[in-house]
C-alpha positions in Angstrom: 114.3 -20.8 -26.6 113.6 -24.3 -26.2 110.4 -25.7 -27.9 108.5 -26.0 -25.2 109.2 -22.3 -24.8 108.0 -21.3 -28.4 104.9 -24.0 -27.7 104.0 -21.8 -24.6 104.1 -18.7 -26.7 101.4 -20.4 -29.1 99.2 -20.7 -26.5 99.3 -17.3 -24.6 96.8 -15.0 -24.3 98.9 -11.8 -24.4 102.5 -10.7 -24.8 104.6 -8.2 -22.9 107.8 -7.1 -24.4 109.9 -3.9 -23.8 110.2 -2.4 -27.2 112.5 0.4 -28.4 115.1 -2.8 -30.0 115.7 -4.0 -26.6 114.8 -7.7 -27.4 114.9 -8.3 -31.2 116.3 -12.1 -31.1 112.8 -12.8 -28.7 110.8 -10.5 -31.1 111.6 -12.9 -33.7 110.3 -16.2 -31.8 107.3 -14.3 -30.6 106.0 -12.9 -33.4 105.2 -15.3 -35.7 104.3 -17.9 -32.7 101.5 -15.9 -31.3 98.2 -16.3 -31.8 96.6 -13.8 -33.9 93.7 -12.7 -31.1 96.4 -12.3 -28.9 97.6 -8.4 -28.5 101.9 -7.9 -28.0 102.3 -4.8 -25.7 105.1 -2.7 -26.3 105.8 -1.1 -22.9 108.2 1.5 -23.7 106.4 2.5 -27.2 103.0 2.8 -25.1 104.8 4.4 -22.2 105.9 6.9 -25.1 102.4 7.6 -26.2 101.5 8.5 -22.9 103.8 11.2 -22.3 107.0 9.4 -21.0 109.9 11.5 -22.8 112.2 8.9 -24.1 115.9 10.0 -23.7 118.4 9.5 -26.6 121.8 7.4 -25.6 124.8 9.3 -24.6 127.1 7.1 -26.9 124.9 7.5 -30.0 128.3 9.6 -31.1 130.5 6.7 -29.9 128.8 4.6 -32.2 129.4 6.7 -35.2 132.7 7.1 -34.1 132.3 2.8 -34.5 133.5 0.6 -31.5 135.0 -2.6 -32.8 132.9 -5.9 -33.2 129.2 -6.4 -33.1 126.7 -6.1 -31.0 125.4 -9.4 -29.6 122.1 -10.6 -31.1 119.5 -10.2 -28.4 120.6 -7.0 -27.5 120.4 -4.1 -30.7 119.1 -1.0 -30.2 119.2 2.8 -32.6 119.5 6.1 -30.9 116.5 6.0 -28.0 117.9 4.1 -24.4 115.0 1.9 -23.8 116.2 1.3 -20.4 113.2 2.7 -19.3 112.8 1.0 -15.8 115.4 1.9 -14.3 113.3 5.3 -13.5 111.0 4.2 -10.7 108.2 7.0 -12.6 108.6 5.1 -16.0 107.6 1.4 -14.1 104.8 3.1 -13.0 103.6 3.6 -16.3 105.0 0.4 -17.3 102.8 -1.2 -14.1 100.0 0.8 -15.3 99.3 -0.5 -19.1 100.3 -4.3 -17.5 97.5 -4.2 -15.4 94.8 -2.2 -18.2 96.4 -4.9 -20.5 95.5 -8.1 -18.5 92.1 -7.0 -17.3 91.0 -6.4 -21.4 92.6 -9.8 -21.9 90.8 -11.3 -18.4 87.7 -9.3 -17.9 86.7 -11.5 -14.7 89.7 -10.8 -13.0 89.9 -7.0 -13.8 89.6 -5.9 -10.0 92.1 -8.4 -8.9 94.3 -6.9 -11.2 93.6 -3.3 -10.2 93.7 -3.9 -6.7 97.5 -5.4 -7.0 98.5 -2.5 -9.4 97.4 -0.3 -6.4 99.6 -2.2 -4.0 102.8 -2.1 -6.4 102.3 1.1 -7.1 102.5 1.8 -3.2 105.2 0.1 -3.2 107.4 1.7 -6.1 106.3 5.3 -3.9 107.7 3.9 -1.3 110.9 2.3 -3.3 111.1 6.0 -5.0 111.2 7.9 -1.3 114.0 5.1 -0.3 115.9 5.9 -3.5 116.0 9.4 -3.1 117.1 9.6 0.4 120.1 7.5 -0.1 121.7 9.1 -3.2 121.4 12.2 -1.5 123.6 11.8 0.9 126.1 11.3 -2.0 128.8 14.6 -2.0 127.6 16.5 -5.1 131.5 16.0 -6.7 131.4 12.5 -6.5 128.0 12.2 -8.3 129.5 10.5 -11.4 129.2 6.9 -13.1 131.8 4.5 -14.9 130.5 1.7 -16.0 130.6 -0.8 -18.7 127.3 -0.2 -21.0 125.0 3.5 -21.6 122.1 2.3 -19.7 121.8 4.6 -17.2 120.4 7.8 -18.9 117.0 7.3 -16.8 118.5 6.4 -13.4 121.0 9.6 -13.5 118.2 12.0 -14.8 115.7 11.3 -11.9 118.8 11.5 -9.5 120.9 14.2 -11.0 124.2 12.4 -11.4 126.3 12.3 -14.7 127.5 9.5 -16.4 131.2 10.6 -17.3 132.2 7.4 -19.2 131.5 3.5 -20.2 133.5 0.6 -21.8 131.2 0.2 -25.1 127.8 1.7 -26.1 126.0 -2.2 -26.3 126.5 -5.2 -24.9 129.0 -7.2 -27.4 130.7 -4.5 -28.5 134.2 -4.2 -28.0 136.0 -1.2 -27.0 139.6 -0.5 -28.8 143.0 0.0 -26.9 142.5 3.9 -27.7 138.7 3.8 -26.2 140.5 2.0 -22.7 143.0 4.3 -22.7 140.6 7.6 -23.0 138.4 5.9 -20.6 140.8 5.8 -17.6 142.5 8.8 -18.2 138.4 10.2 -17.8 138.9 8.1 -14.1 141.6 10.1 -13.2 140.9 13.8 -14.4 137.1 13.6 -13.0 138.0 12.1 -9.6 135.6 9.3 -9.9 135.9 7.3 -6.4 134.5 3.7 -8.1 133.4 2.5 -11.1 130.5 0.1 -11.9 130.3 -3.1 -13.5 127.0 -5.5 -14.5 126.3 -8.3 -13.7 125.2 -9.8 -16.8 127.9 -8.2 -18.5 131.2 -10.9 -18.3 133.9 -9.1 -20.9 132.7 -5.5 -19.8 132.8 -6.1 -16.6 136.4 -7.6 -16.5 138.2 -4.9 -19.1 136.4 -2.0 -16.7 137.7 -3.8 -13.5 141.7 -3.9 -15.1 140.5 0.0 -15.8 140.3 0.6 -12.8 142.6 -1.1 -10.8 144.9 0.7 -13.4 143.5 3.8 -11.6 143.4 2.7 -8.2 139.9 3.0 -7.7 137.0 0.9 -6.0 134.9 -1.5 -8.1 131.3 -2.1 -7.0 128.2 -3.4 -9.2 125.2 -1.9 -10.1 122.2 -4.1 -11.7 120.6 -2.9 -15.0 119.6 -5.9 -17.3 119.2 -9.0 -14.9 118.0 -11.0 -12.3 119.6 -13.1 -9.6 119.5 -14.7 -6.5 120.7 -11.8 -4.6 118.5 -9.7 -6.3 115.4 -11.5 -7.4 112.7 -8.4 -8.4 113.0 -4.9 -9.5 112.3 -4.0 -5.8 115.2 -5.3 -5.1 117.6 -4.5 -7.5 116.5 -0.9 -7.1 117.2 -1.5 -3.4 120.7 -3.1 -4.0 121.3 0.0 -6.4 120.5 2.6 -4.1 122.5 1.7 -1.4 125.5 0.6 -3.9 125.3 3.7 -5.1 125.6 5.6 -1.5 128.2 3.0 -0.4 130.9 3.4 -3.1 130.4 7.2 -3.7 130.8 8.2 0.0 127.0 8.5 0.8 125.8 6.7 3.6 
């Protein structure tokens, strides 16, 4: 962060962050730079509390198997995928404790806020209807991911699709010549049409892409960690998903 960053942070009223080791690195600058009336709300640990069933990772073996390297500061997480928002449910609940959170911080504006967290959450209905009628027009064989980090334990659980295999658990770390080799021999016994690669994720992305023209099969993207100027909200990038998704696994 630069410092006018960490000044900004000094100043706020309240703090938002994921949780569940998803952004330890910003943790760091936050914590000890915000002011001590100000309140830092844990989105996934509250979503937790109110009932959202947080799913374990599907490499948590992988990693005591050990990939090589480390995982990239910024980016450290245990046993629990806090990729919560990529179920459309969970960032209702995230949209939810935002809006609670900024009227108790801002009583004056506490109907403004309620009346836009009605409109969003309108919107993510709507978003979850669009969602559901595209992946399922997706054959019921060819409902299977590849793709270069576990993140997507919360998108294939509200969809019913399986994730059959990844490059590396985390961001950062690296995958061995065995792990490559396992992986696209997983390409070829499940049938898997395309695989996925993410944006944000440069070394990932370009091993899973030699996988798989190795295995002659289709390379598409799907968004899980970032913003861009295709995709510039989580509207959109659940949008972009959805019809990836149907495009490269013969849906339509």
């Amino acid at each position: 962060p630069a410092p006018r960053d960490v000044q900004r942070i000094t100043e706020a009223d309240l703090a938002f962050a994921n949780g569940l080791g998803l952004e330890p690195a910003a943790l760091k600058i936050i914590g000890p730079n915000l002011p001590s009336r100000a309140p830092l709300v844990r989105l996934a640990e509250g979503a937790e509390e109110a009932g959202v069933s947080i799913i374990p990772f599907e490499s948590a073996e992988h990693e005591e198997e050990g990939y090589e390297g480390e995982e990239e500061e910024g980016h450290e997480h245990g046993d629990e995928d806090p990729h919560l928002w990529l179920s459309i449910a969970n960032v209702k609940e995230y949209a939810r404790m935002i809006s609670e959170s900024l009227a108790k911080a801002d009583s004056e504006g506490a109907q403004e806020y309620e009346q836009n967290y009605a409109r969003y959450e309108a919107e993510l209905d709507e978003l979850e209807q669009y969602l559901k009628s595209k992946v399922a027009t997706v054959p019921a064989e060819r409902r299977k991911f590849v793709t270069t980090h576990d993140s997507l334990g919360y998108l294939t659980r509200d969809i019913n699709f399986q994730v059959v295999g990844f490059v590396a658990p985390g961001p950062g770390q690296e995958p061995s010549p065995t792990d490559i080799a396992e992986l696209a021999g997983t390409i070829r016994q499940q049938n898997v049409p395309a695989v996925f690669v993410e944006p944000q994720l440069g070394t990932e992305g370009r091993t899973l892409q030699r996988v798989a023209d190795d295995a002659g099969v289709m390379v598409c993207t799907l968004y899980s960690d970032s913003l861009d100027d295709k995709v510039k909200s989580y509207v959109d990038l659940m949008r972009f998903n959805a019809d990836e998704i149907a495009r490269c696994l013969g849906g339509t």
